[in-house]
MARBA-3410 file (N, C-alpha, C, O; in Angstrom, 1 decimal):
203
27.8,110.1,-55.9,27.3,111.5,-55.7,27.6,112.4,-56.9,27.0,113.5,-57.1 ~ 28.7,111.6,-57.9,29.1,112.7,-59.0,27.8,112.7,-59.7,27.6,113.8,-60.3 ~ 26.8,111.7,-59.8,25.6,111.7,-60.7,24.6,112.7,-60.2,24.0,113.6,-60.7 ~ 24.6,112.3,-59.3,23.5,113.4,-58.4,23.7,115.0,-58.7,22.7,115.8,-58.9 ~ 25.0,115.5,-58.8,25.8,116.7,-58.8,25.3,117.1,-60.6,24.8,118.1,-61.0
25.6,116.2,-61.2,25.3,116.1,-62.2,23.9,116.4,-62.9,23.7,117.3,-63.7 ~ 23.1,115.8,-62.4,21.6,115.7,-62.2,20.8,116.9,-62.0,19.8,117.2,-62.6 ~ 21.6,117.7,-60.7,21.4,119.0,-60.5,21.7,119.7,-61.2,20.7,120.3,-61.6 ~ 22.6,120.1,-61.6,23.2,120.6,-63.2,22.6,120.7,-64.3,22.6,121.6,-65.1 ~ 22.1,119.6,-64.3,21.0,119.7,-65.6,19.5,120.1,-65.2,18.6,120.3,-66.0
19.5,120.3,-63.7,17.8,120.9,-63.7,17.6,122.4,-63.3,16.6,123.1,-63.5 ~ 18.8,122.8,-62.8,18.6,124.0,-61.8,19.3,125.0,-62.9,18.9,126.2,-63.0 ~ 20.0,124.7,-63.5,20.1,125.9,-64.1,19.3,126.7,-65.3,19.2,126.3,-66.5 ~ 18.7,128.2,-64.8,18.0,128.8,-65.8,18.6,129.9,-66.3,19.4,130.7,-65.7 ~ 18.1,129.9,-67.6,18.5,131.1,-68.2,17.3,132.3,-68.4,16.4,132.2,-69.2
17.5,133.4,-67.6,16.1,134.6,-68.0,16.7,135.9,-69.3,17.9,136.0,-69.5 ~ 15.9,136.5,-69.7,16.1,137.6,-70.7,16.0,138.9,-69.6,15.3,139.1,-68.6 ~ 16.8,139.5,-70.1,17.0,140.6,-68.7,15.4,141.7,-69.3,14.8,141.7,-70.4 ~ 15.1,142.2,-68.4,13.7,143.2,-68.9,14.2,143.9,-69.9,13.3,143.6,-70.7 ~ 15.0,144.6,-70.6,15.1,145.2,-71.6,16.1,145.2,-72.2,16.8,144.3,-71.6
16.6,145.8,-73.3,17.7,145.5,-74.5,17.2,144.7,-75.4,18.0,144.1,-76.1 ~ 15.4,144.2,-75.8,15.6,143.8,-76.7,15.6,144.3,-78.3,15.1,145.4,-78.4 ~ 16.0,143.7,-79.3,16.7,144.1,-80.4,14.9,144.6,-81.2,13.7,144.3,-80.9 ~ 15.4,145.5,-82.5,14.5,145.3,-83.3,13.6,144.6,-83.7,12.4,144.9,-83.8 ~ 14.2,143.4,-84.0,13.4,142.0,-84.5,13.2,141.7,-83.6,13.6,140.5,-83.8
12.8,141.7,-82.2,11.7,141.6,-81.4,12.6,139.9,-80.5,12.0,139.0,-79.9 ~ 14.1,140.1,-80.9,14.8,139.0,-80.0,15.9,139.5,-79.1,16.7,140.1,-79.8 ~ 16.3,139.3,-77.8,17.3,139.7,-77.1,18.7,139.5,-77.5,19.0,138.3,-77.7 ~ 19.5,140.4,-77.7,20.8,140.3,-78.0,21.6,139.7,-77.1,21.2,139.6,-76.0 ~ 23.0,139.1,-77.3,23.9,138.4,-76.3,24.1,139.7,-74.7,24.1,139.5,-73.5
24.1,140.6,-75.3,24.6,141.7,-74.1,23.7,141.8,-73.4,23.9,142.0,-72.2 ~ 22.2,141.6,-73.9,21.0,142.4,-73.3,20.3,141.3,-72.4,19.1,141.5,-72.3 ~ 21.0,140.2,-71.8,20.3,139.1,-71.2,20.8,138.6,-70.4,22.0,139.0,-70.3 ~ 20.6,137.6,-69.5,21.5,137.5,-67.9,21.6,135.9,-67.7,20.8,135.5,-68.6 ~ 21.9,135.0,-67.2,22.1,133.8,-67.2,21.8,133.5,-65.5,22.8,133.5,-64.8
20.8,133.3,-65.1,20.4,132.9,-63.9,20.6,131.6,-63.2,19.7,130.9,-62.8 ~ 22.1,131.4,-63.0,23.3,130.4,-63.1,24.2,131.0,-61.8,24.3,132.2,-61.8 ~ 24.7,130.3,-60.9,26.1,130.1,-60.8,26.4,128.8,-60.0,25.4,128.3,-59.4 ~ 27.5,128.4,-60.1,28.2,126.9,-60.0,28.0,127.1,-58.3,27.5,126.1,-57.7 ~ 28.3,127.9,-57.6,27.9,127.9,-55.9,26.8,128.9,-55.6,26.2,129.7,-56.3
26.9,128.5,-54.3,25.9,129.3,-53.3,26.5,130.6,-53.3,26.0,131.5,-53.8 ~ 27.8,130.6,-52.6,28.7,131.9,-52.3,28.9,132.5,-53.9,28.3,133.5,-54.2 ~ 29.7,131.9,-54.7,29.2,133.0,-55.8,28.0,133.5,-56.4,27.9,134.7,-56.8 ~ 27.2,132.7,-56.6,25.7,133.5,-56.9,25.3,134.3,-55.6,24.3,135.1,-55.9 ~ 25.7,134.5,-54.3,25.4,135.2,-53.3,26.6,136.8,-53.9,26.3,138.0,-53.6
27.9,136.5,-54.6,28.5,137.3,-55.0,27.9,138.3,-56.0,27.4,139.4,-55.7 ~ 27.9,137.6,-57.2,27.2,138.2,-58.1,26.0,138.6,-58.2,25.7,139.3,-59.2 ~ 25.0,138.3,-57.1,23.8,139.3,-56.7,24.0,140.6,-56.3,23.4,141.6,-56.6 ~ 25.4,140.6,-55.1,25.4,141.7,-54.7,26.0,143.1,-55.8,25.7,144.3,-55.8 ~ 27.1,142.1,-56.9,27.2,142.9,-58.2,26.4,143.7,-58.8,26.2,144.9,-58.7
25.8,142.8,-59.3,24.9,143.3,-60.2,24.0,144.2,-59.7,23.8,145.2,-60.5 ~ 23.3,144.0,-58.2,22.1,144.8,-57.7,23.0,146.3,-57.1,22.5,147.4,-57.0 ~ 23.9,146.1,-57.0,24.4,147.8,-56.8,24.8,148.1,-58.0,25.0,149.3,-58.0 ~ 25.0,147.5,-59.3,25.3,148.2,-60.7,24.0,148.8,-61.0,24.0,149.5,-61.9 ~ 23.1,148.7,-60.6,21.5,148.8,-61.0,20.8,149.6,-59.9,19.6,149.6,-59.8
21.7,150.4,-58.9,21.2,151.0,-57.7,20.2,149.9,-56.4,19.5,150.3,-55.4 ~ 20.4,149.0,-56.6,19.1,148.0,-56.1,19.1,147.3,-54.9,18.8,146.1,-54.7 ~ 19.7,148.1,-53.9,21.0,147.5,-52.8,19.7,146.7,-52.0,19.8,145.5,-51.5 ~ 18.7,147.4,-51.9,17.8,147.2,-50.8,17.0,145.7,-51.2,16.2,145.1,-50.5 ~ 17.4,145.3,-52.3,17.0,144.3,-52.6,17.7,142.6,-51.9,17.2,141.5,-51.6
19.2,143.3,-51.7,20.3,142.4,-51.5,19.6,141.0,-50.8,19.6,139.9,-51.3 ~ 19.0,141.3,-49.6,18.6,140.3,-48.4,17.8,139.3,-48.8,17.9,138.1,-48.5 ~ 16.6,140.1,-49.9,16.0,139.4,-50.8,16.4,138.0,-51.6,16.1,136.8,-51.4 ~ 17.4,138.8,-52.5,18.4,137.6,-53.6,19.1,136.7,-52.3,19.0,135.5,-52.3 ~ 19.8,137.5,-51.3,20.2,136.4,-50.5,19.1,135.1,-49.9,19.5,134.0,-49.8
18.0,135.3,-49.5,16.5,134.6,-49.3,16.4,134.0,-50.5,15.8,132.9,-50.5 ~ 16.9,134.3,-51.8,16.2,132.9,-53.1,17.6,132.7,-53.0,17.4,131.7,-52.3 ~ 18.8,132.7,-53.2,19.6,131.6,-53.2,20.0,130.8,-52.3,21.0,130.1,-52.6 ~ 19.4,130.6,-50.7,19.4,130.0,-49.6,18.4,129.3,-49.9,18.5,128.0,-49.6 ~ 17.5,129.7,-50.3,16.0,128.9,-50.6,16.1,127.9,-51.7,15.4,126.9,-51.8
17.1,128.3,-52.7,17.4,127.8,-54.0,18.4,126.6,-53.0,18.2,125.4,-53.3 ~ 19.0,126.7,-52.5,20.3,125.3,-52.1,19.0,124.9,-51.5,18.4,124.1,-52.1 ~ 18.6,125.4,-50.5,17.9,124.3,-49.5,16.9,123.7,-50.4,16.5,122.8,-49.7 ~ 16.5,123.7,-51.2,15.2,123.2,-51.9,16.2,122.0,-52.8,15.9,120.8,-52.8 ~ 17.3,122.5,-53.3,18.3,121.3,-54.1,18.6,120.1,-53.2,18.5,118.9,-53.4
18.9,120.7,-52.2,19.2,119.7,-50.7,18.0,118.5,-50.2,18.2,117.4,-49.6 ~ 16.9,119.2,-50.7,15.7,118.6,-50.3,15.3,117.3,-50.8,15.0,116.2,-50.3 ~ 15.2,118.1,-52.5,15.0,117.0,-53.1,16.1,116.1,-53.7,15.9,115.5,-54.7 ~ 17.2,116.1,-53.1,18.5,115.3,-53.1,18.1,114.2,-52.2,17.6,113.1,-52.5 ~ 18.3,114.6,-50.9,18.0,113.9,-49.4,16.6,113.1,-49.6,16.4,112.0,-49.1
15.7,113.9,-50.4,14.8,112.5,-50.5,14.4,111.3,-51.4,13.6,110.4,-51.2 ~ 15.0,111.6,-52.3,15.4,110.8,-53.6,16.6,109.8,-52.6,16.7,108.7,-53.1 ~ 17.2,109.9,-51.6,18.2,109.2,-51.4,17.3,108.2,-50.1,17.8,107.1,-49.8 ~ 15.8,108.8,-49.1,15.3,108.4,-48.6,14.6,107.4,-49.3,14.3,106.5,-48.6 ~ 14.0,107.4,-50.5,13.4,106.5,-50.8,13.9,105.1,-51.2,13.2,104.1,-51.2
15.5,105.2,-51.4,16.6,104.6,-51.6,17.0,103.9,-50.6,16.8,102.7,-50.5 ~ 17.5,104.7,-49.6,18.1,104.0,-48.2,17.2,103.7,-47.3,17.5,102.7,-46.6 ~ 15.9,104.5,-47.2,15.4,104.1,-46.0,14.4,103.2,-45.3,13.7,102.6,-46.1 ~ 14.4,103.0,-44.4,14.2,101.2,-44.6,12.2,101.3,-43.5,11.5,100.3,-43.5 ~ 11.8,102.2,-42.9,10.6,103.2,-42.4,10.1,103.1,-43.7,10.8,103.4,-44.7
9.0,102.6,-43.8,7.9,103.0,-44.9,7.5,104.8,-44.7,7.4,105.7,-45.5 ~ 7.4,104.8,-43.5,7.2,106.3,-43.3,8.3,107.3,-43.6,8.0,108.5,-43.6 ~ 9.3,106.9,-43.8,10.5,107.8,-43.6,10.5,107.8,-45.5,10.9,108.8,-46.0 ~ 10.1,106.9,-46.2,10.3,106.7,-47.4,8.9,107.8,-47.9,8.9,108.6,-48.8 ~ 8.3,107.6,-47.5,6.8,108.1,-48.0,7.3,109.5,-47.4,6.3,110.2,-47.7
7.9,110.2,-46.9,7.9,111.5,-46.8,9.5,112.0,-47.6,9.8,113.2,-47.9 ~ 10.4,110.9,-47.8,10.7,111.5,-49.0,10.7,111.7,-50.1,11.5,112.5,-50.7 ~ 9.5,110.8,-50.7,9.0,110.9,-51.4,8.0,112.8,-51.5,7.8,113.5,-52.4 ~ 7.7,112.8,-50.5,6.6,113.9,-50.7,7.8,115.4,-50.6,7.5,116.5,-51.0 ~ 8.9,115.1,-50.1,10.1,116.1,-50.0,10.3,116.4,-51.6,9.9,117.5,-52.1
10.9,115.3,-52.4,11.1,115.5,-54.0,9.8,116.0,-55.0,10.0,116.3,-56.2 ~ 8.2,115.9,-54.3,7.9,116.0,-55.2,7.1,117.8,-54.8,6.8,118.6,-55.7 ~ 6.8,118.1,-53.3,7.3,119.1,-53.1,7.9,120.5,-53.2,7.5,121.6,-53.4 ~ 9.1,119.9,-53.0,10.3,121.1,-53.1,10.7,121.0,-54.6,11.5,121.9,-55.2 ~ 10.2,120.0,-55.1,10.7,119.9,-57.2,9.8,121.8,-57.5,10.1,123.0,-57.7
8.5,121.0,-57.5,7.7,122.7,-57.1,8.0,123.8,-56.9,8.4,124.6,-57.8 ~ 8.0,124.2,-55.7,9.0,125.0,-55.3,10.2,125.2,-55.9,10.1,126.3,-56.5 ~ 11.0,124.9,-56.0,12.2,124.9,-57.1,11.9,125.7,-58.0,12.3,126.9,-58.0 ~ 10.9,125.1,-59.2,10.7,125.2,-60.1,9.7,127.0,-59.8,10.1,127.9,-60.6 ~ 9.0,127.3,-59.1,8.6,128.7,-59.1,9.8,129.3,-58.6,9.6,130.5,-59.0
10.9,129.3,-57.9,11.8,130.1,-57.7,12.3,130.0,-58.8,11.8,131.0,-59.4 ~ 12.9,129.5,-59.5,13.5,129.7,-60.9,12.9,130.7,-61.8,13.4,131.5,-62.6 ~ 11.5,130.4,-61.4,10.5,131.2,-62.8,10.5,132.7,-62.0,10.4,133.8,-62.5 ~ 10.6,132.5,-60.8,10.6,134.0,-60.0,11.8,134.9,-60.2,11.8,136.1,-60.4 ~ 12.9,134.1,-60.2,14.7,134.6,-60.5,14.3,135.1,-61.6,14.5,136.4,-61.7
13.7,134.3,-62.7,14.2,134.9,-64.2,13.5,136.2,-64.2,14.2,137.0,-64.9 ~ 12.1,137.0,-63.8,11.9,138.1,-63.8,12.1,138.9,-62.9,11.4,139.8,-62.6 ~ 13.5,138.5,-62.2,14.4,139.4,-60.9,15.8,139.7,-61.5,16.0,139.2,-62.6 ~ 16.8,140.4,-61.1,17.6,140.5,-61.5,18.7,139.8,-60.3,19.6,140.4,-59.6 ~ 18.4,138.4,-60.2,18.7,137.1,-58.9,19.5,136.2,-59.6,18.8,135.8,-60.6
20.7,135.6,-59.5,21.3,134.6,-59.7,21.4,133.5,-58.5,21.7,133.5,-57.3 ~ 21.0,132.8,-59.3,20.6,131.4,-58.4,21.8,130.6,-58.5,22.6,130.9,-59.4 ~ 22.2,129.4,-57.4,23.0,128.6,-57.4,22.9,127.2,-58.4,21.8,126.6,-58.4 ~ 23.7,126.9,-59.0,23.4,125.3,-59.9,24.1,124.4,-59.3,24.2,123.5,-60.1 ~ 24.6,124.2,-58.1,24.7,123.5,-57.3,24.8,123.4,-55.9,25.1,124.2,-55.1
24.3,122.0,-55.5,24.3,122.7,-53.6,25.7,123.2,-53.2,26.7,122.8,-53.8 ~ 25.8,124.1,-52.2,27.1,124.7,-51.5,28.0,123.4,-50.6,27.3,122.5,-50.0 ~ 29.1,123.3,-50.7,29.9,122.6,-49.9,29.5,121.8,-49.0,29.6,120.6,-49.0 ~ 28.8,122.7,-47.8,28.7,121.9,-46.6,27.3,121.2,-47.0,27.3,120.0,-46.7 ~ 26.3,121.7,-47.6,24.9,120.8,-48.0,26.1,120.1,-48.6,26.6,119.5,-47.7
26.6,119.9,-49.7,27.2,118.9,-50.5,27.6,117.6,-49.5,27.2,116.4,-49.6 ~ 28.6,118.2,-48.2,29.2,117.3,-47.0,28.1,116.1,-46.3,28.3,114.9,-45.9 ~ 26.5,117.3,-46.2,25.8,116.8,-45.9,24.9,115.4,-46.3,24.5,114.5,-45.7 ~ 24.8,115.8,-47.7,24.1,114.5,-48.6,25.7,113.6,-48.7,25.2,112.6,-49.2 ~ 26.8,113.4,-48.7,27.6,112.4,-49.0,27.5,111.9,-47.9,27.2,110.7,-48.0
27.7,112.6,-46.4,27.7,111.6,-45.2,26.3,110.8,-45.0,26.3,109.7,-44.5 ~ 25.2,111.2,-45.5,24.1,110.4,-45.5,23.7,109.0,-46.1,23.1,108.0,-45.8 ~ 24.7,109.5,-47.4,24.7,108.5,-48.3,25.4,107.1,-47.9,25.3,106.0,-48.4 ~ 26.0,107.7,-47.1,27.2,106.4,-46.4,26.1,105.5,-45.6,26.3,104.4,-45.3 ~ 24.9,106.1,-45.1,24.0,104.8,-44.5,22.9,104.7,-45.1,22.5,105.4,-46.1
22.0,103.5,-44.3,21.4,103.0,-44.9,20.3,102.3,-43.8,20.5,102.3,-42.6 ~ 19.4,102.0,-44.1,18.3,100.9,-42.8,18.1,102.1,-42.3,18.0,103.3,-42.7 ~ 18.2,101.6,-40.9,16.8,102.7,-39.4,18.6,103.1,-39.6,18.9,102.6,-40.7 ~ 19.7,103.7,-39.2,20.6,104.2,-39.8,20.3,105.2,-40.5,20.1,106.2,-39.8 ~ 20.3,105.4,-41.3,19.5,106.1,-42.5,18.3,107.0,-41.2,18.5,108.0,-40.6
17.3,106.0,-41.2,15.9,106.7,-41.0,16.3,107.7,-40.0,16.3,108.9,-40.4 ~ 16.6,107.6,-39.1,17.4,108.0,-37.9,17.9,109.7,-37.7,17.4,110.6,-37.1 ~ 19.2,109.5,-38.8,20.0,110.7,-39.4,19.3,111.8,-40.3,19.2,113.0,-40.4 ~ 18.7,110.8,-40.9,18.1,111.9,-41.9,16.7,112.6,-41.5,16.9,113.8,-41.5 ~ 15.4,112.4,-41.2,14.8,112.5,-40.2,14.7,113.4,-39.5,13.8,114.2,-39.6
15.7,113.5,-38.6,16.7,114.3,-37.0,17.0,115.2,-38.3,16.3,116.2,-38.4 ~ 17.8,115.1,-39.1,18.5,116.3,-40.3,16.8,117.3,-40.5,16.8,118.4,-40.1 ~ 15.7,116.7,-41.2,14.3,117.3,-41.4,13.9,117.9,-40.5,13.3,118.9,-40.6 ~ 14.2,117.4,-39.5,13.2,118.2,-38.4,13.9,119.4,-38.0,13.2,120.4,-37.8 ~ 15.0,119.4,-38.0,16.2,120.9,-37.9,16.0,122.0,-39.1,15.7,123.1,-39.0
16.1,121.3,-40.4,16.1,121.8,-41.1,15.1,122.6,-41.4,15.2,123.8,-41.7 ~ 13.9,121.9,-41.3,12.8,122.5,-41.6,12.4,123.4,-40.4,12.1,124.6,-40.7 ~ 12.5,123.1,-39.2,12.5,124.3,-38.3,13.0,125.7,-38.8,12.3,126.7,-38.9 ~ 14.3,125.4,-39.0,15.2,126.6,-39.1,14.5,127.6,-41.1,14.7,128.7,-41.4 ~ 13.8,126.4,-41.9,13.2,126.7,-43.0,11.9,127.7,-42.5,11.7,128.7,-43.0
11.5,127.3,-41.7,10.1,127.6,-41.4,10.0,129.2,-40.7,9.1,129.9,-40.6 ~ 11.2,129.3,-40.3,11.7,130.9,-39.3,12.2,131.5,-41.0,11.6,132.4,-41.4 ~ 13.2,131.1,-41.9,13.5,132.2,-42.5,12.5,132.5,-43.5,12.6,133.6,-44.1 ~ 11.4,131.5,-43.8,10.5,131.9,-45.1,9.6,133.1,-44.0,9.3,134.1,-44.5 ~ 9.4,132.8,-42.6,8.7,133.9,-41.9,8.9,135.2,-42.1,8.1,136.1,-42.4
10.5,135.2,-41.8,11.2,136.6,-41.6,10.8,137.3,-43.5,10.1,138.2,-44.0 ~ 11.4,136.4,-43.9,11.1,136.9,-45.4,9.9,137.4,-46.0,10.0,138.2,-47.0 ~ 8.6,136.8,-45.4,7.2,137.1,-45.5,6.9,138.4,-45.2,6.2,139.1,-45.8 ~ 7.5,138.6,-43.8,7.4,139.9,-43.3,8.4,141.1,-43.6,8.0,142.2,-43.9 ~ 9.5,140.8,-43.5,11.0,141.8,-43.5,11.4,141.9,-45.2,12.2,142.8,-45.5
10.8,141.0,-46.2,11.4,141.2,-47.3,11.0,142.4,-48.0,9.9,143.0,-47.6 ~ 11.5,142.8,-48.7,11.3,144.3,-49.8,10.9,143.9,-50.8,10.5,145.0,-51.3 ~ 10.7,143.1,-51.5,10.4,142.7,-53.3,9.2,141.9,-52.8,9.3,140.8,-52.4 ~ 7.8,142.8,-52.8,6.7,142.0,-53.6,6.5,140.7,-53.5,5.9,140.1,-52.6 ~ 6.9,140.5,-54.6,6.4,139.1,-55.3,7.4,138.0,-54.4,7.0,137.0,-53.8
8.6,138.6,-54.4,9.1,137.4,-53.2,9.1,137.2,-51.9,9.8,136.4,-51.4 ~ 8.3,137.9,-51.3,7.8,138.2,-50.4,6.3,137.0,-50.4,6.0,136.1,-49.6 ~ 5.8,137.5,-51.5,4.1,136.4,-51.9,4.9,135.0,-51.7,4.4,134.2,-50.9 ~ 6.1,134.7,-52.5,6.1,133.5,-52.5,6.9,132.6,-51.2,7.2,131.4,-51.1 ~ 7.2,133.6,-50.3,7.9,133.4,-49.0,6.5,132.5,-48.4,6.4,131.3,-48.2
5.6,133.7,-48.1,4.7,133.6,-47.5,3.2,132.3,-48.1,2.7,131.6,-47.2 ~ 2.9,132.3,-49.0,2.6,130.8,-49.9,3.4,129.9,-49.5,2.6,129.0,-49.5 ~ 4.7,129.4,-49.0,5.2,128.7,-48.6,5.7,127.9,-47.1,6.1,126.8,-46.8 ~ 5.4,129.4,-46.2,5.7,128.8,-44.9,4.3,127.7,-44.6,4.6,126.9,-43.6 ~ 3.4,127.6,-45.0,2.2,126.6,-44.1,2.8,125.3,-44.7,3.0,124.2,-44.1
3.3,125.6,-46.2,4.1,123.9,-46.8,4.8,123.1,-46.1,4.6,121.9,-45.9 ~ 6.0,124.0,-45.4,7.5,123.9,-44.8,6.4,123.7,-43.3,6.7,122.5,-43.2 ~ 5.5,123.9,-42.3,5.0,123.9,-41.2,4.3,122.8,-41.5,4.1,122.1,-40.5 ~ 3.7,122.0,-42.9,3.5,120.6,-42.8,4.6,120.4,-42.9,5.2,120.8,-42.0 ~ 5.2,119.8,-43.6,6.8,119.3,-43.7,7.3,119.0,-41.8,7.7,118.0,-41.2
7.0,120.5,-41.4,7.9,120.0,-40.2,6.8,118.7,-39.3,7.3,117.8,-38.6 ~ 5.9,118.8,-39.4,5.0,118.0,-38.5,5.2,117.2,-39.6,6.4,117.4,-39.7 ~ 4.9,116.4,-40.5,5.5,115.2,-40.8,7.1,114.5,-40.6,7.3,113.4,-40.2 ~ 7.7,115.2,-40.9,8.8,115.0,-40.3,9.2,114.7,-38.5,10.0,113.9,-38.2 ~ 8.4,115.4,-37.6,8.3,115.1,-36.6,7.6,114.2,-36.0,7.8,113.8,-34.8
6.5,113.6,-36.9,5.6,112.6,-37.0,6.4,111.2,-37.4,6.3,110.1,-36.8 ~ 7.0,111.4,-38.5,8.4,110.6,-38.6,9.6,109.8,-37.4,10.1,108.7,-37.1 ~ 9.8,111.1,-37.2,10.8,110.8,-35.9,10.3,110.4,-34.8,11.2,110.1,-34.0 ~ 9.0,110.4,-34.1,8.7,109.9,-33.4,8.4,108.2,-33.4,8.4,107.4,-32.5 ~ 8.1,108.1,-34.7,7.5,106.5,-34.9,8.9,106.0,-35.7,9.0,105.0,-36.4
10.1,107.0,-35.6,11.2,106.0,-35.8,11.8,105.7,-34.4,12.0,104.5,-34.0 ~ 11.9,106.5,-33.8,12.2,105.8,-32.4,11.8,104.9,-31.5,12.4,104.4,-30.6 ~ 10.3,104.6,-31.9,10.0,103.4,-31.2,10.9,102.5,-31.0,10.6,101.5,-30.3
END
């Protein structure tokens, strides 16, 4: 799991240039720029709420909180399916984690590019309990495997599918709001494959 951790480490973390302070020569100074980074969930959930009241920007809070929940669960995603393709012994269970990593890599990757023209610190690695969650998985393997993880998608993505909603609607920022809403029909296929999954693993 230390590679995996690792792995993440080297993808998720971005660095953005804050909107202004740039220098004469037309490059940002060390002061004038933000590092759209932190090592957890709960601290980049900290340092949002910092920074966005140093900047008057409170009403934003719920927002940043929606991309760094969005930011773990998408890390979680394409963790758990990179490990399905691995463990799972369902051609079907394998072929949808496959479509999980390639997916939520996407996704990922426009929240990052969305963080850096927000004033949003993202997480660079999953939180604890996702952490708990990909090690206990990793411990199986076969219909085992298919089984656990599967039953894990079908919750998960449920409970995905209600907060990209709320967010589509209840969010204040615009643009994250666009990309809430671009995303719930993804996460609503997700869930019917995933439940399409779990039904032809129980046979």
């Amino acid at each position: 799991m230390k590679n995996i951790t690792k792995l993440l480490l080297g993808t998720i973390i971005v660095t953005a240039a804050a909107c202004s302070g740039n220098g004469s020569n037309g490059t940002a100074d060390t002061d004038s720029s933000k590092s759209v980074m932190s090592n957890s969930t709960d601290a980049a959930i900290d340092s949002n709420k910092k920074e966005l009241e140093s900047k008057d920007s409170t009403e934003l809070k719920d927002d940043a909180k929606f991309m760094v929940n969005a930011a773990n669960g998408g890390m979680l995603e394409v963790t758990l399916g990179k490990l399905a393709q691995q463990k799972a012994s369902s051609a079907q269970v394998k072929e949808f984690g496959a479509m999980m990593v390639s997916d939520h890599s996407k996704a990922n990757d426009e929240l990052k590019a969305l963080a850096g023209t927000k004033v949003i610190t993202l997480p660079a690695i999953l939180s604890n309990d996702k952490q708990k969650d990909v090690d206990e998985m990793a411990k199986l393997s076969g219909a085992d495997f298919d089984k656990k993880y599967i039953d894990y998608m079908v919750k998960d993505h449920k409970e995905d599918v209600e907060e990209f909603k709320k967010e589509a609607t209840d969010g204040k920022d615009a643009e994250i709001k666009a990309f809430a809403a671009k995303h719930v029909p993804i996460l609503q296929h997700h869930l019917e494959a995933a439940e399409k999954a779990q039904a032809a693993v129980k046979k």
